[in-house]
PQR file of N, CA, C, O and H, with PARSE charges and radii, in Angstrom:
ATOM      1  N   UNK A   1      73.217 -74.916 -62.628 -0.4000 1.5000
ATOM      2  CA  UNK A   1      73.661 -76.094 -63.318 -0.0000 2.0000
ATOM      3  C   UNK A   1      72.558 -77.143 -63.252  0.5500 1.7000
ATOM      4  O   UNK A   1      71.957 -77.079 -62.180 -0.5500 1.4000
ATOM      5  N   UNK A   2      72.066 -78.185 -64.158 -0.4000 1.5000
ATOM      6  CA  UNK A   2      71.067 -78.903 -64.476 -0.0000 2.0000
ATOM      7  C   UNK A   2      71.587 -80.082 -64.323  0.5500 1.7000
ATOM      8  O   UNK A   2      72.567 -80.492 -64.946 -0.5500 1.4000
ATOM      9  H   UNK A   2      72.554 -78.238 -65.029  0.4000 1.0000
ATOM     10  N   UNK A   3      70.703 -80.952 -63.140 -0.4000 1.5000
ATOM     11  CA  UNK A   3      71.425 -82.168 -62.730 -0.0000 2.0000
ATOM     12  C   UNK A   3      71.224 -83.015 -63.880  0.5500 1.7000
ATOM     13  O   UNK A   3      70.329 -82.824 -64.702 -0.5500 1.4000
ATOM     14  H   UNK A   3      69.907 -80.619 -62.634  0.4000 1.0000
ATOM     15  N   UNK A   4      71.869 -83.736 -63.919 -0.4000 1.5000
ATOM     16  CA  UNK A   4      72.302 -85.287 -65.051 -0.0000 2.0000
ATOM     17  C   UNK A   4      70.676 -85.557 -65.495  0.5500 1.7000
ATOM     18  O   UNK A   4      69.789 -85.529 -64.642 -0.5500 1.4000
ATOM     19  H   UNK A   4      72.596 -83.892 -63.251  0.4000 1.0000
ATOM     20  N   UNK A   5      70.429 -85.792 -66.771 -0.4000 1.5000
ATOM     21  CA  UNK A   5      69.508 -85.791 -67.526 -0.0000 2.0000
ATOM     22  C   UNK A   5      68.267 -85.338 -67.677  0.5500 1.7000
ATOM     23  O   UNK A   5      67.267 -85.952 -68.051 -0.5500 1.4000
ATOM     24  H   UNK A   5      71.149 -85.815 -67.464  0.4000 1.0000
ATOM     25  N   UNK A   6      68.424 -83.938 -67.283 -0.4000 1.5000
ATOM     26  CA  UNK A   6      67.732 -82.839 -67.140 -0.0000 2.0000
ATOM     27  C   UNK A   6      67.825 -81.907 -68.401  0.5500 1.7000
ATOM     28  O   UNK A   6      68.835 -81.223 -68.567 -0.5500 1.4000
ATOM     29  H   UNK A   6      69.236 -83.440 -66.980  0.4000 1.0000
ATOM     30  N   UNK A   7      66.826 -81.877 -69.252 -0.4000 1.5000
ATOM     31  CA  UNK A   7      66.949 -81.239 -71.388 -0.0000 2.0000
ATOM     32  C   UNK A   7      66.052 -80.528 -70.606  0.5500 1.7000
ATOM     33  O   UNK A   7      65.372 -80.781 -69.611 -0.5500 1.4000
ATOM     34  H   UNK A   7      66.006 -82.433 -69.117  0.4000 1.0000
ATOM     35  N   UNK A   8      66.237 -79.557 -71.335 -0.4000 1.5000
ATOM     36  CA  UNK A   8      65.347 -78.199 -71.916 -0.0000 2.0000
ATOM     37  C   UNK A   8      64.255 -78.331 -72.923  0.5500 1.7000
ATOM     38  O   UNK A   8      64.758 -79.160 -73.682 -0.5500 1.4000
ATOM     39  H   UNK A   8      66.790 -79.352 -72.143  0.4000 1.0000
ATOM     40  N   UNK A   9      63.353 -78.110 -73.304 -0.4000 1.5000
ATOM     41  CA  UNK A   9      63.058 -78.351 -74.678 -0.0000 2.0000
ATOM     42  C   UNK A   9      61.932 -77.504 -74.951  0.5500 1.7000
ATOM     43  O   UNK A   9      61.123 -77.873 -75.802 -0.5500 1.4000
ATOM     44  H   UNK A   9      62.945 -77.437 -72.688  0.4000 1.0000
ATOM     45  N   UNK A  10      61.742 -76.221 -74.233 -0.4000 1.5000
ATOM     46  CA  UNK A  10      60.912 -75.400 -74.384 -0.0000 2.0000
ATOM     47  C   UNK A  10      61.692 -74.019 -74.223  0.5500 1.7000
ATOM     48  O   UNK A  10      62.583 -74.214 -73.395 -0.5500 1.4000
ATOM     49  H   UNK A  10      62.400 -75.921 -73.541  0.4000 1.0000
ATOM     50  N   UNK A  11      61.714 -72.959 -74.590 -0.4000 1.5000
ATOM     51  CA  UNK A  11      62.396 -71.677 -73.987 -0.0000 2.0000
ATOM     52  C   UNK A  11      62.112 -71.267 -72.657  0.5500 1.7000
ATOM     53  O   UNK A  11      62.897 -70.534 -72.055 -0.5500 1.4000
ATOM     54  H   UNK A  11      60.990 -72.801 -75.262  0.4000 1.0000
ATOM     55  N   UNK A  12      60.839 -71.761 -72.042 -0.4000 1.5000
ATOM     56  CA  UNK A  12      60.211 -71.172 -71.354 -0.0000 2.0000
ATOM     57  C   UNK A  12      61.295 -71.859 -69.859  0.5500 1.7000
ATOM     58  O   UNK A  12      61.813 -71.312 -68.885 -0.5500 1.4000
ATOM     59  H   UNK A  12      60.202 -72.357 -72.531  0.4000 1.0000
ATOM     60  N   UNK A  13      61.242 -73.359 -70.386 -0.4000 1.5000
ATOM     61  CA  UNK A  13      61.865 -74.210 -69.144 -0.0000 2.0000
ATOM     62  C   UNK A  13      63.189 -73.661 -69.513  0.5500 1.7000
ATOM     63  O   UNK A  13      63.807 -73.909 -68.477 -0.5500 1.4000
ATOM     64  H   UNK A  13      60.821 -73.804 -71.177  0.4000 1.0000
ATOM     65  N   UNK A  14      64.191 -72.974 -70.444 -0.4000 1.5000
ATOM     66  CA  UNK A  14      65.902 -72.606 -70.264 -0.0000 2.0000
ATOM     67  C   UNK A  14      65.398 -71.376 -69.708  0.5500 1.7000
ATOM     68  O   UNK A  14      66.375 -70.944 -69.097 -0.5500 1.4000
ATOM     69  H   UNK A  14      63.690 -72.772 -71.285  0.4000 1.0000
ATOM     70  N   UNK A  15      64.559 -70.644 -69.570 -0.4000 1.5000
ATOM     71  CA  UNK A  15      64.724 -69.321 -68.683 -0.0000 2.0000
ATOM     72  C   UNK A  15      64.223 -69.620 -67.354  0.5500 1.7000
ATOM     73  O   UNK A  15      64.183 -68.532 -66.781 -0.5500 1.4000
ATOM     74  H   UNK A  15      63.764 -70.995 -70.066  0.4000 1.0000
ATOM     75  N   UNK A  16      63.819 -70.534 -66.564 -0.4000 1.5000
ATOM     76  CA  UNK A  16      63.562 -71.110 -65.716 -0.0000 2.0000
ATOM     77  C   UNK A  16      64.129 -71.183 -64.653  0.5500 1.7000
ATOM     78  O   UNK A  16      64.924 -72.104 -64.465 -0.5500 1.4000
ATOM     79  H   UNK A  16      63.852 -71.418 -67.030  0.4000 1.0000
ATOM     80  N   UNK A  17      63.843 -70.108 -63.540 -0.4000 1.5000
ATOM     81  CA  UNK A  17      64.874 -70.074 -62.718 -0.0000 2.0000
ATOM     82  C   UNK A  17      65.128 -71.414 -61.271  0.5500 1.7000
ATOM     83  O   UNK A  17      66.218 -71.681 -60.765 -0.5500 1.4000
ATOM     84  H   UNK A  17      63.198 -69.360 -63.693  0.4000 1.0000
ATOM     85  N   UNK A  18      63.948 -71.968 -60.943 -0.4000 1.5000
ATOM     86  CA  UNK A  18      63.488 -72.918 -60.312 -0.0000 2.0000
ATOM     87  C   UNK A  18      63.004 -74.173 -61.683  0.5500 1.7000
ATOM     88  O   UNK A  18      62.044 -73.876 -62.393 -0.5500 1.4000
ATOM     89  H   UNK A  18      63.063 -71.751 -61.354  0.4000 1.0000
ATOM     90  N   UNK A  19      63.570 -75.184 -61.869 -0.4000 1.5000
ATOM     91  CA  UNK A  19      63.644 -76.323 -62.460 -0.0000 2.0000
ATOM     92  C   UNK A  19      63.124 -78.014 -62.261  0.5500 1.7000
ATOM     93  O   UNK A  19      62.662 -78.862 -63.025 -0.5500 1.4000
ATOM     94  H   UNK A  19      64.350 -75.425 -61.292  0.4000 1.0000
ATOM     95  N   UNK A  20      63.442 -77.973 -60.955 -0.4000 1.5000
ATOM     96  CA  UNK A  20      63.391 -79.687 -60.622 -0.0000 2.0000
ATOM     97  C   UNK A  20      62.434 -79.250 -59.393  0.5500 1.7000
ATOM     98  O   UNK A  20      62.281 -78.065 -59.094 -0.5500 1.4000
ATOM     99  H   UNK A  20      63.817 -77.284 -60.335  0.4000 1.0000
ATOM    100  N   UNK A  21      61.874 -80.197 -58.783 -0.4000 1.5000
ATOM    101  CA  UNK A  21      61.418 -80.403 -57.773 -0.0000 2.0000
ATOM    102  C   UNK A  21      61.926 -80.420 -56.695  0.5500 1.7000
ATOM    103  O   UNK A  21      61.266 -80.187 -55.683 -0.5500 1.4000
ATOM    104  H   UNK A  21      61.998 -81.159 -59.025  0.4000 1.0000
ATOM    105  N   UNK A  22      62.826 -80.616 -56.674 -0.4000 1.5000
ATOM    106  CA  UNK A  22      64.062 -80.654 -55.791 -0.0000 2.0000
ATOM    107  C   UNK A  22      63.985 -78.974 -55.367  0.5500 1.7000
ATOM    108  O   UNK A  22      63.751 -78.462 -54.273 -0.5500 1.4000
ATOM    109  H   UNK A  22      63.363 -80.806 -57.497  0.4000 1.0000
ATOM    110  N   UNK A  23      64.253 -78.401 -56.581 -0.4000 1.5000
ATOM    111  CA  UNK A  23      64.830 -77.121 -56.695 -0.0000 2.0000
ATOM    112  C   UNK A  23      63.409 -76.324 -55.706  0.5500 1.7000
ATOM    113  O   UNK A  23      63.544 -75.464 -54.835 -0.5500 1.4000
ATOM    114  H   UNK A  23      64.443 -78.816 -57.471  0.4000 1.0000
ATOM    115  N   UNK A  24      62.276 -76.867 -56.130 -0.4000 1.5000
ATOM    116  CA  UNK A  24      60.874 -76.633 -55.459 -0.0000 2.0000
ATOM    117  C   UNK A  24      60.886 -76.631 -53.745  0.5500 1.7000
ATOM    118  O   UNK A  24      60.494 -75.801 -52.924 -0.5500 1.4000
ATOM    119  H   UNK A  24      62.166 -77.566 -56.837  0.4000 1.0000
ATOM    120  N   UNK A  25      61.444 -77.796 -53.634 -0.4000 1.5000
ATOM    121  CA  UNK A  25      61.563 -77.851 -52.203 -0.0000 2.0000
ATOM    122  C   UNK A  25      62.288 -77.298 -51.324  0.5500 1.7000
ATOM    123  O   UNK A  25      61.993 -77.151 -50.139 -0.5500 1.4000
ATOM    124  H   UNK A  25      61.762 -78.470 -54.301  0.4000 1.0000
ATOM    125  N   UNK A  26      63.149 -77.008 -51.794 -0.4000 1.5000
ATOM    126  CA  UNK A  26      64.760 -76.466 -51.450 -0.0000 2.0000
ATOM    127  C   UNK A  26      63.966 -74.732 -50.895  0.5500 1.7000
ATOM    128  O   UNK A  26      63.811 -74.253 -49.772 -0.5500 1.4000
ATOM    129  H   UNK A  26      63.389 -77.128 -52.758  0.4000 1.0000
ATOM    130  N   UNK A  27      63.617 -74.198 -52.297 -0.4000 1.5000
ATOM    131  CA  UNK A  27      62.868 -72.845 -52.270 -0.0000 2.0000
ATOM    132  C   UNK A  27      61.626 -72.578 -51.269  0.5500 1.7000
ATOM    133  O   UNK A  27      61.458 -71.436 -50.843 -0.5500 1.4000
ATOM    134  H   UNK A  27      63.742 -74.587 -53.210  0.4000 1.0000
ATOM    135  N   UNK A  28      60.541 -73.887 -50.798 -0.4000 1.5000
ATOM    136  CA  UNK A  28      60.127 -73.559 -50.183 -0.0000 2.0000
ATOM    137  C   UNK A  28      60.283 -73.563 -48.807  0.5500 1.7000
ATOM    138  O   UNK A  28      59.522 -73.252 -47.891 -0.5500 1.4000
ATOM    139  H   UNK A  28      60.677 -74.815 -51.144  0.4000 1.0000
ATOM    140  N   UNK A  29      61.346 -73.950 -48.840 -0.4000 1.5000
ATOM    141  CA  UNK A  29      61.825 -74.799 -47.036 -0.0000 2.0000
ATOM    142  C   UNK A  29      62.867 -73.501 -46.782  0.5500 1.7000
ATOM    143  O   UNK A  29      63.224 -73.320 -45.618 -0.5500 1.4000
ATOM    144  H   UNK A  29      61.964 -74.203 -49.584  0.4000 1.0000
ATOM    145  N   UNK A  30      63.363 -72.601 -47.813 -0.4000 1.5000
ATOM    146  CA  UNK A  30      63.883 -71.384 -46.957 -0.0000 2.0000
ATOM    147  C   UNK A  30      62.687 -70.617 -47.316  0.5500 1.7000
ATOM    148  O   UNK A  30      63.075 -70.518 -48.480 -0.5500 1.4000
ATOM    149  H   UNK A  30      63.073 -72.749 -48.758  0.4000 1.0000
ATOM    150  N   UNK A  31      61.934 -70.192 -47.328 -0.4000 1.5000
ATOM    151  CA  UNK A  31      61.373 -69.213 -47.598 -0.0000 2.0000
ATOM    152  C   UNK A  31      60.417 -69.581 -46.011  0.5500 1.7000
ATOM    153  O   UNK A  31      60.188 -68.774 -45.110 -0.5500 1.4000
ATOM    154  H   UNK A  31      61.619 -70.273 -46.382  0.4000 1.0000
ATOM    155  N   UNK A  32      60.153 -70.507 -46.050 -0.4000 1.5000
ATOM    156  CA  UNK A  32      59.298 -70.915 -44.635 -0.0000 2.0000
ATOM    157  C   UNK A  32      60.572 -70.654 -43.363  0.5500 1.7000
ATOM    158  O   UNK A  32      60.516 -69.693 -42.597 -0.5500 1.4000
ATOM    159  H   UNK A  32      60.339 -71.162 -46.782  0.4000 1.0000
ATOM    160  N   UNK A  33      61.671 -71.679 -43.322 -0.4000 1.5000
ATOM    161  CA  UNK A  33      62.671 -71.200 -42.977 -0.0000 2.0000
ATOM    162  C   UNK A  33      62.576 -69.043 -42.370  0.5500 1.7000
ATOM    163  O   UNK A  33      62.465 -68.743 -41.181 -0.5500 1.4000
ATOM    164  H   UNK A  33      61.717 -72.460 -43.945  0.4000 1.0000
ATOM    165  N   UNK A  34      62.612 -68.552 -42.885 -0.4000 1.5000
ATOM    166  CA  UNK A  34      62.871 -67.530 -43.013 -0.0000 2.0000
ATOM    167  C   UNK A  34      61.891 -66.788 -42.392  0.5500 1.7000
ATOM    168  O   UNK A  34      62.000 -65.829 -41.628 -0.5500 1.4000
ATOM    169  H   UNK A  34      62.702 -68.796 -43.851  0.4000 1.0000
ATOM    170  N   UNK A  35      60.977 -67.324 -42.794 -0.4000 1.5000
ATOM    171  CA  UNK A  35      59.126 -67.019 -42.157 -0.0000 2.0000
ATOM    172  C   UNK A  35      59.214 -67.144 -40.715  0.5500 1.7000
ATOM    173  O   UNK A  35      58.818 -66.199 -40.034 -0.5500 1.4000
ATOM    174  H   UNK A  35      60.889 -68.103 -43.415  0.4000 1.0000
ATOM    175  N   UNK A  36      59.734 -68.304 -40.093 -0.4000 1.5000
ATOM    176  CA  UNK A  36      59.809 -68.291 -38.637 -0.0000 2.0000
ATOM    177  C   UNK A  36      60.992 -67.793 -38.430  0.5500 1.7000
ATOM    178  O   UNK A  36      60.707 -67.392 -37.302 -0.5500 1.4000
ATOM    179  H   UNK A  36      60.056 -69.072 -40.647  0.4000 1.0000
ATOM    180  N   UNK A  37      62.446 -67.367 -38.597 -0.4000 1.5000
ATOM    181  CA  UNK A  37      63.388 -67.090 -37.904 -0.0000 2.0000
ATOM    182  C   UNK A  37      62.890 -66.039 -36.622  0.5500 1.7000
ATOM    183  O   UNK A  37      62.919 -66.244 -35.408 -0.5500 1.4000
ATOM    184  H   UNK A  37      62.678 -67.693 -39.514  0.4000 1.0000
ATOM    185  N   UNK A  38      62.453 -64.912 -37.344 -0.4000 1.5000
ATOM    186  CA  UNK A  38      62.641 -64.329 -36.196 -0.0000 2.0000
ATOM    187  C   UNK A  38      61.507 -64.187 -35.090  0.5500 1.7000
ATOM    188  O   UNK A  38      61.331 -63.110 -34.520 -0.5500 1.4000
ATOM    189  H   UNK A  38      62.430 -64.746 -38.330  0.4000 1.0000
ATOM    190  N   UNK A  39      60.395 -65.830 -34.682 -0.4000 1.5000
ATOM    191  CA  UNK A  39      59.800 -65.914 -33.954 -0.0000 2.0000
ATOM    192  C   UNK A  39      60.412 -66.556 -33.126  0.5500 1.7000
ATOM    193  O   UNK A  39      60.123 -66.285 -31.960 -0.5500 1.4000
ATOM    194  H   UNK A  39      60.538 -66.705 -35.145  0.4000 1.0000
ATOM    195  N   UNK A  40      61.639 -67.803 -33.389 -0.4000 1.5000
ATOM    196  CA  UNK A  40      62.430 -68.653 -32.252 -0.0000 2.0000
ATOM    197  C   UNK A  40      63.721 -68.238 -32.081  0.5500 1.7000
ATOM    198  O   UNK A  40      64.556 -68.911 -31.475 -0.5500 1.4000
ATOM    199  H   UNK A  40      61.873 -68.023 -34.336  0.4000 1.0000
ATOM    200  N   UNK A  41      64.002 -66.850 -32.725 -0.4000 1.5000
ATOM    201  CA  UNK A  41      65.467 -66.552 -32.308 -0.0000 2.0000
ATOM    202  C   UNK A  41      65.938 -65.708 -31.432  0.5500 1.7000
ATOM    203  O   UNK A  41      64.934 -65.080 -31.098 -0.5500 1.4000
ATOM    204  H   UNK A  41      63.324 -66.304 -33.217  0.4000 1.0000
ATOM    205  N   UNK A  42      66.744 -65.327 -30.898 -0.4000 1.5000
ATOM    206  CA  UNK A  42      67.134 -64.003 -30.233 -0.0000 2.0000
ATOM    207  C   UNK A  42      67.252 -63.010 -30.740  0.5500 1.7000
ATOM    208  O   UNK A  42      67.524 -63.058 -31.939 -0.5500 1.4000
ATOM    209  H   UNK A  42      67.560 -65.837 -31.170  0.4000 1.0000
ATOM    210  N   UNK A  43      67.104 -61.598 -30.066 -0.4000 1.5000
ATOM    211  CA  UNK A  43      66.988 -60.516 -30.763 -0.0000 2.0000
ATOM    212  C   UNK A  43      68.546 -60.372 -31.366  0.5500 1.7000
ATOM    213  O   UNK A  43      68.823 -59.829 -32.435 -0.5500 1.4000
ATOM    214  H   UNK A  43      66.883 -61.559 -29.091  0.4000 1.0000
ATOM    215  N   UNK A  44      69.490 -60.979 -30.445 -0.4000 1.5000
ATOM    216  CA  UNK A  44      71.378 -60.972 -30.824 -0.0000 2.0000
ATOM    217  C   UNK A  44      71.366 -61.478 -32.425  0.5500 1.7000
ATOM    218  O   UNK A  44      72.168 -60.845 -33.113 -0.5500 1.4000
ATOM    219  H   UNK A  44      69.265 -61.421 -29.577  0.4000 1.0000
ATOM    220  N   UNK A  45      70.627 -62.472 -33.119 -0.4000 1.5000
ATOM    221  CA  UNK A  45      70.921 -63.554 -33.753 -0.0000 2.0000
ATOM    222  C   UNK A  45      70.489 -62.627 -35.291  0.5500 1.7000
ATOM    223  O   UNK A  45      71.090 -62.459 -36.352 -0.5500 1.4000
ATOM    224  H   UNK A  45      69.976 -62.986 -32.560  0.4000 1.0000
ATOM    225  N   UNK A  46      68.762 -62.030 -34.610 -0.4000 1.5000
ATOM    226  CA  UNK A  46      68.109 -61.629 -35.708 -0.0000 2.0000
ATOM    227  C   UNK A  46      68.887 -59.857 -36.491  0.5500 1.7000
ATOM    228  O   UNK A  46      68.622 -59.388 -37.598 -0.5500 1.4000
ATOM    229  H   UNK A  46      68.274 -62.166 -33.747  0.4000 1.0000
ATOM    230  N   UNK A  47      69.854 -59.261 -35.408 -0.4000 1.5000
ATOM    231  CA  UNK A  47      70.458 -58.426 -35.568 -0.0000 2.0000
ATOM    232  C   UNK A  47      71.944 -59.158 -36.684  0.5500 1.7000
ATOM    233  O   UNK A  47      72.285 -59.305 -37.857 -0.5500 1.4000
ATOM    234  H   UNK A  47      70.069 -59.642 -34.509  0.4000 1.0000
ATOM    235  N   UNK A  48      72.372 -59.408 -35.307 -0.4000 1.5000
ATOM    236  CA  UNK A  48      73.932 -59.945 -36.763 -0.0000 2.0000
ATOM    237  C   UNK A  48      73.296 -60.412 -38.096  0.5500 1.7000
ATOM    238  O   UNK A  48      73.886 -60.246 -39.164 -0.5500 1.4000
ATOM    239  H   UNK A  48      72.094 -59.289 -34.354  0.4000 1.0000
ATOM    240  N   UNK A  49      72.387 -60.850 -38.033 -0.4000 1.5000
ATOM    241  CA  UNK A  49      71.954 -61.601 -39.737 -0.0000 2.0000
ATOM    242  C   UNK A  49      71.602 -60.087 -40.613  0.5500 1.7000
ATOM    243  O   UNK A  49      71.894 -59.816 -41.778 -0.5500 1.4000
ATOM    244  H   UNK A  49      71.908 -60.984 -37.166  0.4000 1.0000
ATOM    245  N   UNK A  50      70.907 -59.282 -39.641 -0.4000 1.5000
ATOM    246  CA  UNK A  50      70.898 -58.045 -40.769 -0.0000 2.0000
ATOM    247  C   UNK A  50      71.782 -57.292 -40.805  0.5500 1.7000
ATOM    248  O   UNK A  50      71.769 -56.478 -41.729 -0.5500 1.4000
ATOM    249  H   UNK A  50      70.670 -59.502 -38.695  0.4000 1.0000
ATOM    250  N   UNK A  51      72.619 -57.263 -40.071 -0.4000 1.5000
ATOM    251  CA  UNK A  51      74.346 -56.306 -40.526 -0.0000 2.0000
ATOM    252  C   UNK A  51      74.836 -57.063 -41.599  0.5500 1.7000
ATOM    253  O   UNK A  51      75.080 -56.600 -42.713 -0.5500 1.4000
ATOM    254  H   UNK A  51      72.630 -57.923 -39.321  0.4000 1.0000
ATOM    255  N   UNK A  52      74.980 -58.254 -41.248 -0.4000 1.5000
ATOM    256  CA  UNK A  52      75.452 -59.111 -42.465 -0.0000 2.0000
ATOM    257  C   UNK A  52      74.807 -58.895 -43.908  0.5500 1.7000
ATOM    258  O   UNK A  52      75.460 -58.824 -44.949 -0.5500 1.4000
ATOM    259  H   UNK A  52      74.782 -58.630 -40.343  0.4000 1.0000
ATOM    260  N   UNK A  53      73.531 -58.808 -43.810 -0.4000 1.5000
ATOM    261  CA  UNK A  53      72.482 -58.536 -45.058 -0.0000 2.0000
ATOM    262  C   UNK A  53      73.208 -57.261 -45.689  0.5500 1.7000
ATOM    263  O   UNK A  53      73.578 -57.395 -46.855 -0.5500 1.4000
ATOM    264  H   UNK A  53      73.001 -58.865 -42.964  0.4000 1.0000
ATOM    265  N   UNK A  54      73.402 -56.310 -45.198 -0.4000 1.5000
ATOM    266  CA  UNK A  54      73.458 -54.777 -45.201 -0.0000 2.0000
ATOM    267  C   UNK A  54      74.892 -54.863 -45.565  0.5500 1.7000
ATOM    268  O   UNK A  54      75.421 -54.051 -46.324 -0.5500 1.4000
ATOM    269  H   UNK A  54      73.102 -56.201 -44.250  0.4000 1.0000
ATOM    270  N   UNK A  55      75.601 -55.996 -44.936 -0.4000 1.5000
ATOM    271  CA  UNK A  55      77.040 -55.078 -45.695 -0.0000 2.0000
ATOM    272  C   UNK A  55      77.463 -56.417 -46.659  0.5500 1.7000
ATOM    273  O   UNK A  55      78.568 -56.387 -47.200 -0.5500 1.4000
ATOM    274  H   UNK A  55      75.171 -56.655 -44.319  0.4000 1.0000
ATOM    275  N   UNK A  56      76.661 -57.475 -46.846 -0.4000 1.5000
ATOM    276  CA  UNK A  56      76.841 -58.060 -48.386 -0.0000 2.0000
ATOM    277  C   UNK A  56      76.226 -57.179 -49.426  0.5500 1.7000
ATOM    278  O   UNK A  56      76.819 -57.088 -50.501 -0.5500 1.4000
ATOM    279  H   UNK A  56      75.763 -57.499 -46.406  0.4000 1.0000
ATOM    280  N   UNK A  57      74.740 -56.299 -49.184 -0.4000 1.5000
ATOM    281  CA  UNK A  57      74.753 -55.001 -49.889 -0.0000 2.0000
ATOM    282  C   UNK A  57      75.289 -54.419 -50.633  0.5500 1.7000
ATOM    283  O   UNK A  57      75.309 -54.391 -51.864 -0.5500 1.4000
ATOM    284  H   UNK A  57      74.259 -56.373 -48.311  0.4000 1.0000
ATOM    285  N   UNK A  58      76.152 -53.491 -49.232 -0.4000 1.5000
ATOM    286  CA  UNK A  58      77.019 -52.678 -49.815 -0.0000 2.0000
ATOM    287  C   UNK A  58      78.129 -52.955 -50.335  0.5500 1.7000
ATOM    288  O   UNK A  58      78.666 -51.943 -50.786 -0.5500 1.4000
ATOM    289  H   UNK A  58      76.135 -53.514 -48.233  0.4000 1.0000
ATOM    290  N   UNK A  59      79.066 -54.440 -50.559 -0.4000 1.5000
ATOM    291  CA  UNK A  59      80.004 -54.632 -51.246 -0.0000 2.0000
ATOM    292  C   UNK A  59      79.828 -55.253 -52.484  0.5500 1.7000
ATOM    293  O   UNK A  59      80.744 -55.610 -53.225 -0.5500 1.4000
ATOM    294  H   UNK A  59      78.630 -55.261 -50.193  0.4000 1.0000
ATOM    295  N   UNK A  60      78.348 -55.405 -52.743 -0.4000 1.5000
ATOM    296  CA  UNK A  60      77.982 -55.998 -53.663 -0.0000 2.0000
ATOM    297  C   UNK A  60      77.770 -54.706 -54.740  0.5500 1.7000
ATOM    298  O   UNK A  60      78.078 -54.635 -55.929 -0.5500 1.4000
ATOM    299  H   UNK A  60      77.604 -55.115 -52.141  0.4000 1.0000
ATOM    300  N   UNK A  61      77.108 -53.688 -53.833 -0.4000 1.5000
ATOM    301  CA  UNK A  61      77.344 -52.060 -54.749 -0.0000 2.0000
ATOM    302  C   UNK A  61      77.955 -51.703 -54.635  0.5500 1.7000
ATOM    303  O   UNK A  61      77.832 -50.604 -55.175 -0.5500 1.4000
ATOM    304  H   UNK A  61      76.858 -53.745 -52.866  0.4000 1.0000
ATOM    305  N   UNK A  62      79.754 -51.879 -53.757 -0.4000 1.5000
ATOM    306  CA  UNK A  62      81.015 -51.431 -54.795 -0.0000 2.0000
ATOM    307  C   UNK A  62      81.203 -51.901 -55.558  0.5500 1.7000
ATOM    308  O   UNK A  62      81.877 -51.173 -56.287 -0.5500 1.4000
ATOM    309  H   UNK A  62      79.853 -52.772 -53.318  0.4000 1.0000
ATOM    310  N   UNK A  63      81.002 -53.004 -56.074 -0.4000 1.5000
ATOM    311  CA  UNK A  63      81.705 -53.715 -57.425 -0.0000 2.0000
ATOM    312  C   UNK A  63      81.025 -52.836 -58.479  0.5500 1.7000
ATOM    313  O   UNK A  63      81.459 -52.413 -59.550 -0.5500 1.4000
ATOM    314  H   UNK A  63      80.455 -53.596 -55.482  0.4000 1.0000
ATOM    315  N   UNK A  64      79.888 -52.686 -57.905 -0.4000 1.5000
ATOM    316  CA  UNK A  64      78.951 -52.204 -59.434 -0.0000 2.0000
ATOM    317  C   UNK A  64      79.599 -51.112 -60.209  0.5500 1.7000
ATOM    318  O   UNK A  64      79.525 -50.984 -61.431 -0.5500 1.4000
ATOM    319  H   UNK A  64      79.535 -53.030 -57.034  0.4000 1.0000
ATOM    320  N   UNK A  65      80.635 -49.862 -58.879 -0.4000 1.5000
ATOM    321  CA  UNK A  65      81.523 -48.729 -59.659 -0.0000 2.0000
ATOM    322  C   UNK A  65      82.686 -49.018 -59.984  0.5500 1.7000
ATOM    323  O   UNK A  65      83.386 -48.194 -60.572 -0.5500 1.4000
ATOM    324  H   UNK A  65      80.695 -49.966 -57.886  0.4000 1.0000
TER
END
């Protein structure tokens, strides 16, 4: 959704999956985020996050049948 007076006016910017600057920052602060998790976390922490990964996965590929 495109915050309040935010036009399009190129095709290139409506296929645009990252938009605002905002949207810029947001993207790079998890991606860094993400970059360090598993240097300050516990091995407990960095496990549950990938079961979790793995079975949003797989219920995401039952819907698909």
């Amino acid at each position: 959704m495109l915050p309040c007076g935010v036009y399009n006016e190129r095709y290139a910017q409506d296929m645009a999956i990252v938009r605002t600057k905002r949207h810029w920052a947001i993207l790079i602060l998890a991606i860094f985020f993400l970059y360090l998790f598993p240097l300050f976390n516990l091995q407990y922490f960095i496990s549950l996050i990938n079961y979790l990964c793995i079975t949003i996965i797989i219920v995401l590929g039952l819907q698909i049948v």
